[in-house]
N, C-alpha and C positions, 0 to 999 in steps of 0.2 A: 361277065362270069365272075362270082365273088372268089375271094382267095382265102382256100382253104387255113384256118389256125393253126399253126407249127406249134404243137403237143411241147418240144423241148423247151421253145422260147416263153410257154407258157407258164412252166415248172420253173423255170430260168426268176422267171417273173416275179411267183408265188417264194420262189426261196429269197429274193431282194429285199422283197417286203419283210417277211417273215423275219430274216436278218436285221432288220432297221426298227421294226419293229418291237419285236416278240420282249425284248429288254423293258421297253416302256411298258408293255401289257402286266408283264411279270411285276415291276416295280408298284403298280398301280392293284394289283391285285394283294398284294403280300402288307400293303398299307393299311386291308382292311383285316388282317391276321387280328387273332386274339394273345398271342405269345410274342417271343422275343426272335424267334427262332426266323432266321433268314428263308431257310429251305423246306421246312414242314409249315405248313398250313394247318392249326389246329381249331380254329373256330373265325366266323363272322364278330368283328367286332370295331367300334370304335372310338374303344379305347386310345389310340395312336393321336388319332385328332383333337380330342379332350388335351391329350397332354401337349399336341401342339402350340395350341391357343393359350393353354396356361403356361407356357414357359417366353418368361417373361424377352430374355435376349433374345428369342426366337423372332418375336415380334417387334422387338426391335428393330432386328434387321430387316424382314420386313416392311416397315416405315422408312427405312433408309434407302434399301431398293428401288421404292416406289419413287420415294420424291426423288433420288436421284435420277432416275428412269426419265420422269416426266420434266424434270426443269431442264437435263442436259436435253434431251427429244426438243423439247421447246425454242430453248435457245441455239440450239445447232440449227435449226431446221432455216430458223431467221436467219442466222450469218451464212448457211451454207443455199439457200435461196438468193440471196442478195447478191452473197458472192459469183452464183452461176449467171443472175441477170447482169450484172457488172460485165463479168467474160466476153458478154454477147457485143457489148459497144466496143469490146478492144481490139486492137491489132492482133493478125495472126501469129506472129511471134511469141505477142505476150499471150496470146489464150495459150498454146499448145505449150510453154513452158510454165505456167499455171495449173493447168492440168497433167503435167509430169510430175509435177510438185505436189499435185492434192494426190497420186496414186501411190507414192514411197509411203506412206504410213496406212492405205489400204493392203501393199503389200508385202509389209515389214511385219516379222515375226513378232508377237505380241510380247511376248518378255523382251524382247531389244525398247519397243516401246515404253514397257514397263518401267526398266531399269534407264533407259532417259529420261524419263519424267520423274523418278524419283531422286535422281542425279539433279534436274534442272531446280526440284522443289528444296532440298537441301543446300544447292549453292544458294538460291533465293532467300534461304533463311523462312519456308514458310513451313508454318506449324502444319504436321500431318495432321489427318482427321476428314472430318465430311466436306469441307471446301477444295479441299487438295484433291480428292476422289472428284467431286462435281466437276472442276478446271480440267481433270483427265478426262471424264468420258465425255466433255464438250470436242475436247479436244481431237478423240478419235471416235467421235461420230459425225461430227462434220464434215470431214471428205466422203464420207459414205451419202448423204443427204446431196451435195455437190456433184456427185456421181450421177443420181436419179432426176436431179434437177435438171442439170445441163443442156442434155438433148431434147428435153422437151423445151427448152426456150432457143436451142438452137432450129427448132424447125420452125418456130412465129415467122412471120412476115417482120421483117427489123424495121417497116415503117408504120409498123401498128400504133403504138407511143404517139410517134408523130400525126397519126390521121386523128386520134381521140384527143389530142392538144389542139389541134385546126381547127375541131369541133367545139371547144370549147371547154374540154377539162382539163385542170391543171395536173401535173408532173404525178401527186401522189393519185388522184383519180385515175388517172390512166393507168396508172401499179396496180390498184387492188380494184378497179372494173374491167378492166382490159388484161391484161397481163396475167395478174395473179388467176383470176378464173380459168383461164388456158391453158395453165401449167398445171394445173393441182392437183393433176392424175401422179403428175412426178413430183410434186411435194408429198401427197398420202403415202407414198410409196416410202419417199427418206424417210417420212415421220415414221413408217410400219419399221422402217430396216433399224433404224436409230432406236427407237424402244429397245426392241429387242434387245440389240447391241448392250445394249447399257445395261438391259435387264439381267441379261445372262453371261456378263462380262465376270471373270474370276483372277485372271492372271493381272492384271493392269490397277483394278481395286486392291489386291492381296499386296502390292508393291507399294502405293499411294497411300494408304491409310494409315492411321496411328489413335491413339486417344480411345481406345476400345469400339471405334466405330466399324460396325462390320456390316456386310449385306449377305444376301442369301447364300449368294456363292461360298462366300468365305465361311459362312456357317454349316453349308452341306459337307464342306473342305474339312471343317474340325469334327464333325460327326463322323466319318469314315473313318477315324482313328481308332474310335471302341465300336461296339453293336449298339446301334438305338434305331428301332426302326421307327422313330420320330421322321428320320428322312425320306423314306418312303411315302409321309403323310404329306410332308411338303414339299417331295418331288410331283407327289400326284397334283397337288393344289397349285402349281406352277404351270404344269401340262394341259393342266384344263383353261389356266387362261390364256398360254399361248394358242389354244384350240380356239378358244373361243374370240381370238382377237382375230385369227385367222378367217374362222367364220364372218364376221362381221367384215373384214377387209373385203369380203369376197362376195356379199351379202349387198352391203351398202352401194359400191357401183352400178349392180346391177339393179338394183330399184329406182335409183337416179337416171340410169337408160330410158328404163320402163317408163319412169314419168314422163322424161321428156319427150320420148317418142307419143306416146300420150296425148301430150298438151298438143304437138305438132300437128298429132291426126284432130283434136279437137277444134283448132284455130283453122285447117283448112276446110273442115266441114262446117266453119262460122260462115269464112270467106266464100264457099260453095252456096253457101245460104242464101246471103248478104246479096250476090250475083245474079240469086235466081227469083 
């Protein structure tokens, strides 16, 4: 007997979304405004976008966003992969106080972060600017990539390495045929989280930078001071890629299922063949 839908939990439901939502709808709607005007709606236009692209700091940042986004993603993913396959040869001791130590700056309030890093870069004597920003979001995207990594190489078989060295591959073969393809579900996953992080990081750039290098964040941060509904255009044009990285995060696995399952039912109806 199926069970009847609770009318309250539905509503319950619909106001969640609506709550979480309706802000971004609104934002994305008002981007294609013809006027200045935050609350009146006076015509289809866009105008906003034009003047996005043409302002030059805009795009700036940007460029700065981006490459920062993708070189920290990058290089975090490496060290904080390495780092979790490392864990897996070590004593329990050292993994479990290893991993109490990669979770203090997952759960450390970001301006405490902030204002460390910017303490550590000033005693260091290192000139603020886009290297200081890039060393920070390495920095705290790493434990996040370590975090996703971990458990998927804690459940390998820890004598896999070893059976594909027996066989005849060396140390780094065994890493990226064995190993690496096993884990990759929790590699894509740091890589998804680590983007992001870095993409829409505000308080920890705002603190690290210097030399007029700015990213998006800190650029949506100085718009909110006057009216420009500029932000609106580049809030929308953010939205759509995090939508759209989402899609494909969610897209891509399951095509890679479908093939393999695929190829599976292919090769046993070879071998049914082949038998008969």
């Amino acid at each position: 007997m199926k069970k009847k839908k609770s009318l309250p939990g539905t509503i319950y439901i619909i106001v969640c979304f609506l709550f979480l939502y309706l802000p971004i709808l609104v934002t994305m709607f008002f981007s294609f405004n013809s006027s200045k005007s935050l609350t009146k709606f006076t015509g289809f236009s866009l105008r906003w976008y034009q003047e996005l692209f043409a302002d030059a700091e805009i795009m700036s940042a940007v460029s700065v966003s981006i490459t920062i986004a993708l070189l920290s993603t990058l290089i975090s993913t490496v060290l904080g992969t390495a780092t979790a396959i490392g864990l897996s040869k070590n004593k329990k001791v050292i993994k479990e106080l290893i991993i109490n130590i990669n979770n203090i700056p997952i759960m450390n309030p970001d301006i405490v972060t902030a204002i460390g890093l910017m303490i550590l870069f000033s005693f260091l004597k290192i000139e603020k600017g886009y290297m200081t920003m890039l060393l920070a979001h390495i920095s705290f995207c790493t434990p996040y990539v370590i975090t996703s990594v971990y458990p998927k190489v804690r459940a390998l078989n820890p004598n896999l390495a070893n059976a594909a060295m027996d066989l005849g591959a060396t140390p780094w073969q065994a890493l990226y045929k064995v190993i690496i393809p096993m884990i990759k579900d929790g590699i894509f996953a740091g890589v998804l989280l680590a983007f992001t992080m870095s993409f829409d990081d505000f308080v920890i750039s705002y603190f690290v930078t210097g030399n007029g290098v700015k990213n998006i964040s800190i650029i949506v941060y100085n718009m909110t001071k006057r009216t420009n509904p500029t932000i609106n255009a580049l809030s929308t044009i953010v939205i759509l890629v995090i939508m759209i990285m989402l899609i494909i995060a969610n897209a891509v696995p399951a095509v890679m299922r479908r093939r393999k399952k695929q190829a599976i039912i292919r090769r046993e109806q070879t071998d049914q063949g082949a038998a008969a």
